[in-house]
N, C-alpha and C positions, 0 to 999 in steps of 0.2 A: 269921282268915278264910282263913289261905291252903289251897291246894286245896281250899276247901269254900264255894263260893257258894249263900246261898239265892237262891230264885227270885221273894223276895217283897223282895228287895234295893232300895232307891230309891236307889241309885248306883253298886250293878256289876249287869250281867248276864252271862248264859253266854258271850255270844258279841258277837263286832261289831255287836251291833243301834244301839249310841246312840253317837253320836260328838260329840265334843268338842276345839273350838276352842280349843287354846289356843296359845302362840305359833307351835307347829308340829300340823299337823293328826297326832288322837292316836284311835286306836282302841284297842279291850281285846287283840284280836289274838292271841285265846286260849280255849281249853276246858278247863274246871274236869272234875274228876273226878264230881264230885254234884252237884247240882240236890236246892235242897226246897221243892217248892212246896207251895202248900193245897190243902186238898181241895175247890175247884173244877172244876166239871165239863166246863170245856175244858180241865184236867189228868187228875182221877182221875174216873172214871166211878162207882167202888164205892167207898169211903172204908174196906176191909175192914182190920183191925188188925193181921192177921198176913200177909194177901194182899190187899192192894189191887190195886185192874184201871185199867190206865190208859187213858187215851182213845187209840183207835189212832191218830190221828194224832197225837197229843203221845208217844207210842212211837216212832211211826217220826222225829218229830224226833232225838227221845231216842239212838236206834240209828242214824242217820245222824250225829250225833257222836260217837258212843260214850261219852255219858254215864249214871250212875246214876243211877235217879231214885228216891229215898227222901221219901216224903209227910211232911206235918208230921202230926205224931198227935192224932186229933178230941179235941177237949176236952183237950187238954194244954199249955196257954199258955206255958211252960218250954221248948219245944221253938224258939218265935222270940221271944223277949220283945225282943233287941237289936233286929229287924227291925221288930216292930210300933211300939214306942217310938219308931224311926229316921223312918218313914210318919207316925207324928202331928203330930213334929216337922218334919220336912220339910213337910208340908199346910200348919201353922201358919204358917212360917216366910214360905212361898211367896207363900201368898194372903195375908200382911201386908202384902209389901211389892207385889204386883199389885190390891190393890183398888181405886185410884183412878187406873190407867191403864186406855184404852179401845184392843180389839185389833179389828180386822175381817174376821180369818180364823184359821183355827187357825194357819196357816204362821207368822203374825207372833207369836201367845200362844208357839209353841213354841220359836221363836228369842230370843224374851224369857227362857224358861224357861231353857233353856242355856246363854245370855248371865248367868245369875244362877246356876246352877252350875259355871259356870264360876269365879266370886268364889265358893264355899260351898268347892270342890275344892283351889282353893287358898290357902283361909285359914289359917295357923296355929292348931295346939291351944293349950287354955290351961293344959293341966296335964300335956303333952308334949311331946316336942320333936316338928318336921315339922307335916306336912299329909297329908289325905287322897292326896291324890296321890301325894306324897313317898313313902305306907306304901303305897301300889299300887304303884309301880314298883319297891321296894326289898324288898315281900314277896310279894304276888298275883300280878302278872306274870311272874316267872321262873316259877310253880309250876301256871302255865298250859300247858297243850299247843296245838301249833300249830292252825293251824283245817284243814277239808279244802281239796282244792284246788276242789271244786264245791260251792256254796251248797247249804243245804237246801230241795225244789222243794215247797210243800205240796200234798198229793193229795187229794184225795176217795177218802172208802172206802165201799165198798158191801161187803156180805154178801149172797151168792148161793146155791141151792141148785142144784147141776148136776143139769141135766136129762137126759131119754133121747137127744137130739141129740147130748149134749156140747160145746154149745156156751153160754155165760152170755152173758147180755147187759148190755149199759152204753150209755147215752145212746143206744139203737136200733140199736143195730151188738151182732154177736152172735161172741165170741172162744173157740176153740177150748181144750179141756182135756184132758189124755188122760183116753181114757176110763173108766177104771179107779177114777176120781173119782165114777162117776155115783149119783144122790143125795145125794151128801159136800155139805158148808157148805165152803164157798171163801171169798177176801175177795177182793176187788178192789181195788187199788189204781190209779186214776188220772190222772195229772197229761198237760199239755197236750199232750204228743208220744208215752208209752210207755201201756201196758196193762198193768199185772202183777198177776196171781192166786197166792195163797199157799195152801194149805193150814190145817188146824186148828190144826200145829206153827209156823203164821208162817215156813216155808218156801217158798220161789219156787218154785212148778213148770212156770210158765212165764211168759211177754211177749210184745206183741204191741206193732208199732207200731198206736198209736191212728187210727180213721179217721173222718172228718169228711165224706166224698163216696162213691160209687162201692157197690159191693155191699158188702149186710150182714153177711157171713157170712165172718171171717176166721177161714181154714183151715188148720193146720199137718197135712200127710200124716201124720206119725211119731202126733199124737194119736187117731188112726184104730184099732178094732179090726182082726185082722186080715184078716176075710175082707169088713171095708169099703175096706179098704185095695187087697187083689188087685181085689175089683170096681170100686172109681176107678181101679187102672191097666189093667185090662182098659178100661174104658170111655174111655181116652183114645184110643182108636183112632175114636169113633164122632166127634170131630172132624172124621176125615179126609171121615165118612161126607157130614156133613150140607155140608160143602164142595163136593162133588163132586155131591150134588144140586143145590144152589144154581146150580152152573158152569150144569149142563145147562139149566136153566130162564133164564137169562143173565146179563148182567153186571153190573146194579144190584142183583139178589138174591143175588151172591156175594160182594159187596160189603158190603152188609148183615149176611149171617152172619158174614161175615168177621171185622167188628167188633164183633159180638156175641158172638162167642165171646172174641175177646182183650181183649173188656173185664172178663170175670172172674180174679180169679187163678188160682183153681180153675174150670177150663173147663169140668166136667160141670153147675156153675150155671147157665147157658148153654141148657144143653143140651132141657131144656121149650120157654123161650122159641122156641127156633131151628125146633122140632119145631112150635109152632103155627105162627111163619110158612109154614114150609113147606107144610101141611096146608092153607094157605089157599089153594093154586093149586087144590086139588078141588073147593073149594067157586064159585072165583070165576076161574077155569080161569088157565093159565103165564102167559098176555099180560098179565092183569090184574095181579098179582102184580108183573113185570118193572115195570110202569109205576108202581105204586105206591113197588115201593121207588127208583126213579126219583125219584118225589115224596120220599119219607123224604130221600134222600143230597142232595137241594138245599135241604131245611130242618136239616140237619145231628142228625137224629132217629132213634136205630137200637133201636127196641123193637118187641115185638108189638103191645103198645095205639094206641103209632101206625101203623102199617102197615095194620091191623084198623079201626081209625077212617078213614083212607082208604078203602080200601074198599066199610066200610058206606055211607059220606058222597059213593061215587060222585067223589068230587075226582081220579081216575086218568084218566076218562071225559075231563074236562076240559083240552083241548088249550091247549096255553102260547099267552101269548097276546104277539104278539111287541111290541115297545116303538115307541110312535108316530113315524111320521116327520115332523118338523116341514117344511112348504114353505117354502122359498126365501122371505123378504120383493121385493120388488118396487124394482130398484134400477137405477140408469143402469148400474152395473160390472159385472152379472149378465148376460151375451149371452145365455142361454137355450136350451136345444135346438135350433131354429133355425139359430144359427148355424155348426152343423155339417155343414149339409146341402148 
């Protein structure tokens, strides 16, 4: 077995997944060169005989430890006879000696189980010398390579077709691609923090950190054609524009754009939104406007739909209404007004 673990093994795997207790805590603490698994479909996708297709994510396993992955061949039982034989025996073995113990969660079956290969690993052979263990640490484990220094993170993968925006989407958040891509099949990979899109060639062409709040639409400039790119940086000047409207009209409505604008990355997303608030002083004249986003900045709410639902709802018209004074109780210590005069 040495540098050559299958994947349908009942006492090594590839990697540190199972550990065992024995007098000193003992992991595999290593990556075998191959892997062979069956042709199950959280492995092989296409069971092909001379190209099989793996599942993308048991690839990206596969390529995050830089292991081989060579399938067992369909209908060829010669290919694992030790492994299948090894699985019968072991089932047999197992559930002999677990049938008349009662477990009440997996945790306790599973500690029983390794409590009991722990005695099967280090039992003497009968027709050689050593133990399973023995011939792991004296053959397997030196012909192991070390593990990476970062665990493998598993992703979700989608397949996308880029669209005329250049931008694909995943879980309603929409990540930029250059655009040079558009129409192509992309894949997407991912996991809880990053974004990364490959190509047809399963090359990276770009990453994004992943976004969970805030606007949809994460924008890298360089994936921009070029004369979308001169017109985003011409139009970063109309920032300065919509600010210095805002001022004139007064200080809670420049407040307002203010943070409307640097809540986007890309400031020109912004830039609609900030254009209807503005537009609303014509309709419902500067004072009205002033007081509303007044109202917005004390519910801590910097959108057109709230500003515009004030508004229409007349809640600006609505003068604050200031907090009750409680009267003095009635007391021997309290002199009163009175007593001042």
């Amino acid at each position: 077995m040495k540098n050559w673990i299958n994947g349908c093994s009942p006492t090594l795997t590839p990697f540190n997944t199972i550990k065992y207790n024995y007098r000193r805590d003992f992991r595999y603490q290593g990556i075998p060169r191959i892997v062979t698994p069956d042709n199950c479909k959280a492995a092989i996708t296409k069971p092909q005989y001379y190209d099989p297709v793996l599942n993308p994510t048991y690839w990206e396993w596969a390529k995050h430890y830089e292991i081989a992955v060579i399938p067992a061949r369909v209908r060829d039982p010669q290919d694992k006879p030790v492994v299948e034989e090894s699985v019968g025996w072991l089932e047999t073995w197992l559930l002999g000696w677990l049938r008349n113990q009662l477990f009440f969660s997996f945790e306790e079956l599973n500690k029983a189980i390794l409590e009991r290969l722990q005695t099967l690993c280090q039992q003497p052979y009968r027709k050689r010398t050593g133990s399973r263990l023995s011939i792991f640490l004296e053959v397997d484990r030196p012909a192991l390579r070390p593990l990476p220094a970062a665990p493998f993170e598993l992703a979700d993968i989608k397949v996308r077709i880029v669209p005329d925006n250049y931008h694909v989407e995943y879980d309603g958040f929409y990540y930029s691609v250059f655009y040079t891509y558009y129409r192509q099949q992309v894949t997407i990979r991912a996991t809880l923090t990053t974004i990364e899109i490959f190509n047809n060639n399963r090359e990276r062409i770009t990453a994004h950190c992943r976004r969970y709040t805030g606007s949809r639409y994460v924008t890298i400039p360089e994936h921009m054609p070029e004369h979308h790119r001169k017109y985003w940086e011409f139009k970063q000047f109309n920032g300065i524009r919509y600010r210095d409207w805002a001022a004139k009209i007064g200080e809670n409505t420049a407040y307002v754009i203010d943070k409307m604008l640097t809540a986007q990355s890309v400031e020109e997303q912004a830039y609609k939104s900030c254009m209807g608030v503005l537009q609303l002083s014509k309709k419902y004249s500067e004072e009205r406007l002033e007081s509303a986003c007044a109202k917005a900045r004390s519910i801590n709410s910097f959108s057109f739909t709230t500003i515009s639902n004030i508004l229409k709802n007349g809640q600006d018209l609505i003068p604050p209404v200031p907090p009750a004074r409680k009267a003095l109780p009635a007391h021997e210590n309290v002199r009163g007004n009175k007593y001042y005069h």
